[in-house]
N, C-alpha and C positions, 0 to 999 in steps of 0.2 A: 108311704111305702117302706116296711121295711127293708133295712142295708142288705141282709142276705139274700133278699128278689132284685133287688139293684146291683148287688156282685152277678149272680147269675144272669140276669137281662143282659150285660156287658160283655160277659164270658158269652154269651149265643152271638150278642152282633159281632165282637169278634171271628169267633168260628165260621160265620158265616160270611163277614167281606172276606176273614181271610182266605175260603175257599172259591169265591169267586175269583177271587186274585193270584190261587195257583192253577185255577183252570186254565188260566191264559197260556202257560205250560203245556197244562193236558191236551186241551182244543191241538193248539200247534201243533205236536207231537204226533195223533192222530191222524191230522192232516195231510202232515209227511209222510207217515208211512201207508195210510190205507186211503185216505181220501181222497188224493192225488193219482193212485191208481186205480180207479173207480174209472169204468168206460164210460162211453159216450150216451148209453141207456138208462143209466144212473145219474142224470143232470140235474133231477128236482132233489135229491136227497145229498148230491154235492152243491147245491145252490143253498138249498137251506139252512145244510152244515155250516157253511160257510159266511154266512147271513149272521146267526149266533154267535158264532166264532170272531167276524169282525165287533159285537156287542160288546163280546168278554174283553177283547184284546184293547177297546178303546177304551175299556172302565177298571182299567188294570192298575191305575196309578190310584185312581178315585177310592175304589177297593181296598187295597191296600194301605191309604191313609188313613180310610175310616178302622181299618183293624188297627191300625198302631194307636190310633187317639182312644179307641174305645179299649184296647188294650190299658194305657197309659190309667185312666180311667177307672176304669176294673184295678188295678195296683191301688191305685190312691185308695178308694174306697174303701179296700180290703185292707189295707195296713192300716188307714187309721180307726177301721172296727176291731185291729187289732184278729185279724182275719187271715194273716198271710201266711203261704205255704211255700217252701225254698222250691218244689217244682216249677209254682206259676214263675217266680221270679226268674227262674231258667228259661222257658218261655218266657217270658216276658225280653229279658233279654236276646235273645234267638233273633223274637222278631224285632227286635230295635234295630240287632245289627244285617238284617234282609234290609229294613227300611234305609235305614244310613247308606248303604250298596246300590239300593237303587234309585238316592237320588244325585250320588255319585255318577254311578251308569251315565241319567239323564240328566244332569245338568252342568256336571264340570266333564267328566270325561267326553260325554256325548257321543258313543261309541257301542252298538250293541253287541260288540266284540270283546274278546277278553277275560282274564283270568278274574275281573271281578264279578262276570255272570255266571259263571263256571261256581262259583261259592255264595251268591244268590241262590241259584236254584239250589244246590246242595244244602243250605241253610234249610231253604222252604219247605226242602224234606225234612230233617232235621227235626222242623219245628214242630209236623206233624205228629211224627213221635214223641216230641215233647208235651204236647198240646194231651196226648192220648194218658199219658203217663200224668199229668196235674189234672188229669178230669178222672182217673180212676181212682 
């Protein structure tokens, strides 16, 4: 295989855990504001929602590490083909410091409260941007 289909294959799984791993955001957020006021005729499409939603929400840490490792990955590869672009590495770092934060979050702080989720999520926008900006 060549190194440029193996940058790229890494650059997709990334992309891809790591939108699974901001839907856990989106899902919620949806939740709260429209799916929660959804009446009592509306139970198969708030069960189902919600069925999904518990998926994303339990495979949010999984996700997430598989973007940081495949990210991680994707760098190495690309630097030593002597391949690298100061965007990814912006990403790249973006998401190192979401990851760092969330295992801050979940395993010292232990708190889903607080000014370090509040810069989490803002990061994981962030990244998106970033992410769009080294893929164009």
């Amino acid at each position: 295989m060549k190194t440029a289909n193996l940058i790229g294959i890494l650059g997709w799984v990334t992309i891809i855990s790591f939108t699974i791993a901001i839907l856990n955001f989106v899902m919620k957020y949806i939740n709260k504001k429209y799916i929660n006021k959804l009446g009592k005729d509306k139970k198969q499409i708030v069960d189902m929602y919600r069925k999904i939603m518990k998926i994303v929400v339990k495979n949010h840490k999984l996700a997430g590490t598989i973007a940081v490792v495949s990210v991680l990955a994707h760098f190495i590869i690309a630097f030593s083909a002597n391949r690298i672009k100061i965007t990814g590495i912006i990403a790249a770092a973006i998401m190192a410091s979401i990851f760092a934060l969330g295992i801050y979050g979940a395993y010292i702080n232990k708190t889903r409260k607080g000014i370090w989720l509040k810069i989490h999520r803002l990061l994981a926008f962030a990244l998106v941007v970033a992410i769009l900006v080294h893929i164009i």
